[in-house]
N, C-alpha and C positions, 0 to 999 in steps of 0.2 A: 510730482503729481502721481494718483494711482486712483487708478481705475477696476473699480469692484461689479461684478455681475451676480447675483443673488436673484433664485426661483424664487423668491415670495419680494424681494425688494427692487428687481431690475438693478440699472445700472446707478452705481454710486460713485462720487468721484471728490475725490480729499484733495488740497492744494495745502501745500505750505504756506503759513503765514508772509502775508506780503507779497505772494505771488500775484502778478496780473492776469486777469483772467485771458486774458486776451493769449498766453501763455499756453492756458489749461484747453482753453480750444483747440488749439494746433495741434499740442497732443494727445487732443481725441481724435482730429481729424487723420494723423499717423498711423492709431489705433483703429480706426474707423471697419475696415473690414471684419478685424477679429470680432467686435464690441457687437455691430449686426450680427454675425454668424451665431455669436455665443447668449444671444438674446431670442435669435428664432428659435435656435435652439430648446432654451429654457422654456417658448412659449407653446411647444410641442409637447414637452413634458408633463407641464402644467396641466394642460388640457388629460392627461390621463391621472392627475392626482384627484383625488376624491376632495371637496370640502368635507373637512369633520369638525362639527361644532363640539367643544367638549364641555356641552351643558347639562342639567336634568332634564332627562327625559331623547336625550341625543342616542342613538348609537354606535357602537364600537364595534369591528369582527372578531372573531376567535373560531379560528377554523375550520370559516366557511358560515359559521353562523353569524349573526349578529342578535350583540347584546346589550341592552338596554341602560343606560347610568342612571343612578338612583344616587344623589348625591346628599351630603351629609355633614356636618363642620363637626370636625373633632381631629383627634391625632391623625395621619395620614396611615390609613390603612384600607384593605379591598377585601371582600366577600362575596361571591357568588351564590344566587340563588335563582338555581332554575335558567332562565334567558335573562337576568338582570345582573346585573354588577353595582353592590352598592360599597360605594365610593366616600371611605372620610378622608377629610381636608382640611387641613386649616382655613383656605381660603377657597372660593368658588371659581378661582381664575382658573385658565386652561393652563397654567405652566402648572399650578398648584395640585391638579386631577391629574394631570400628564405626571406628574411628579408620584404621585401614587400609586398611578397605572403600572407606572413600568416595569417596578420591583415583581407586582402580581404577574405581569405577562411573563417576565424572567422564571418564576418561577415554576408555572405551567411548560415553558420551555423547556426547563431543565427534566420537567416529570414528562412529559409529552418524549422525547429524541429519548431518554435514556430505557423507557419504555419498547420505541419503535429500534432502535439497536439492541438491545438485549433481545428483539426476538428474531432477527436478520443473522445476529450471532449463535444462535439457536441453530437457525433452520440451513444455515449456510457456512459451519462450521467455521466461522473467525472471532477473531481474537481483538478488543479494542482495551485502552488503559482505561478509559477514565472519558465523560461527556462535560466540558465548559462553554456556560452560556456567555456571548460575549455581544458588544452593539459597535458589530464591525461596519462601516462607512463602506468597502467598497465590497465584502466576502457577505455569503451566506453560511456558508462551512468552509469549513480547514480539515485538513489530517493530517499530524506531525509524524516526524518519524518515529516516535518512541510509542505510536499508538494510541493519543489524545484529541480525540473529535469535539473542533469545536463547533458553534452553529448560532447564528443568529437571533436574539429573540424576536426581531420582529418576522420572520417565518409563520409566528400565533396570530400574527394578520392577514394570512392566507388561506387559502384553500388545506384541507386535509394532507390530502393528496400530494400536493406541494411539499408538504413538511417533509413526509414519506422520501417522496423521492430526493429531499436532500441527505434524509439518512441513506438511502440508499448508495448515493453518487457517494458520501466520505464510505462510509463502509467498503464500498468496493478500491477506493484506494490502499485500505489495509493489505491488499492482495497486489494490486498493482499502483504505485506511485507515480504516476505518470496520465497522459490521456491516450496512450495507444491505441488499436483496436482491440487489445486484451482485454483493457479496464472498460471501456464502452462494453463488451459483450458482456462484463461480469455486471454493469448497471441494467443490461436488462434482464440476467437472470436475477436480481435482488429487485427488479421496478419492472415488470413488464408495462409498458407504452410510455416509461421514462420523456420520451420526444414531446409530450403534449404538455406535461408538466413544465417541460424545461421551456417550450414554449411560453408559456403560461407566466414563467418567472421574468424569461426576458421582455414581454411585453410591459407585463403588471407590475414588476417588482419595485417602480420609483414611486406608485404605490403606495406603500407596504409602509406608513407610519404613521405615527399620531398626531 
């Protein structure tokens, strides 16, 4: 028996063929604490996820703005015009625009961070390799040690601000790898009022997709 808990589906639960159900009860009834726990949970979460329809005429954010879909059937590609985003797809479904979208947001991503670190490494005299966009699950950014900052694209679904000071927070690990008090005091001379941001992320950041 297994027992699945899913944000958009609740709880789900698979039996092997031939099992009695009479079986499958008991071990939920075992499970029973976790199953509530890991459900209010999810039900708190929810409550701060946005619905986003991904239809014509829906909106999407980018940076604190939001922008408009203008949707279109043809090869999957995105253009920006002005507060609109218009959107081809082969198909009208939301996994088929999402499918679309994501490449575009990656790639404002990658111009966006590698923009907002080249001028951090400017004015703050450090040194990074190289900026990869990646759709990490549990990180916003990374900083390896060879000096390669990574960062999440969905970041472009937040606040300005936001994005900023997650340049700012891997930037400041090039200098110190760690979160001692060193690297906290080099995050606020790269982010002055870093705390509100980072606030911001841990509230908002389950959030942050499409």
């Amino acid at each position: 028996v297994r027992a699945e808990v899913g944000l958009r589906t609740g709880l789900r639960v698979t039996l092997p063929e031939g099992l009695p159900v009479a079986k499958a009860e008991a071990f939920l009834r075992s499970r029973a604490r976790w199953i509530l726990k890991t459900l209010d949970r999810f039900n708190r979460l929810a409550a701060r996820i946005p619905e986003r329809p991904l239809e014509h005429g829906a909106a999407v954010p980018f940076l604190g703005r939001d922008l408009t879909l203008n949707l279109s059937l043809g090869r999957s590609r995105v253009e920006r015009l002005g507060d609109s985003l218009v959107v081809h797809a082969p198909r009208r479904t939301p996994a088929a625009i999402r499918a679309a979208l994501e490449p575009w947001y990656r790639i404002q991503a990658a111009r966006f961070m590698d923009d907002a670190c080249r001028d951090l490494a400017q004015d703050h005299h450090l040194q990074y390799k190289k900026i990869v966009i990646r759709s990490q699950r549990r990180r916003w950014g990374s900083c390896s040690s060879r000096g390669t900052l990574s960062f999440n694209w969905r970041l472009m679904l937040g606040p300005e601000a936001v994005a900023r000071y997650l340049a700012a927070h891997e930037m400041a690990h090039l200098a110190h790898p760690d979160h001692s008090r060193r690297f906290w005091a080099k995050v606020a001379e790269l982010c002055p009022g870093w705390r509100e941001q980072e606030r911001w992320l841990r509230t908002n950041g389950v959030g942050l997709y499409l």
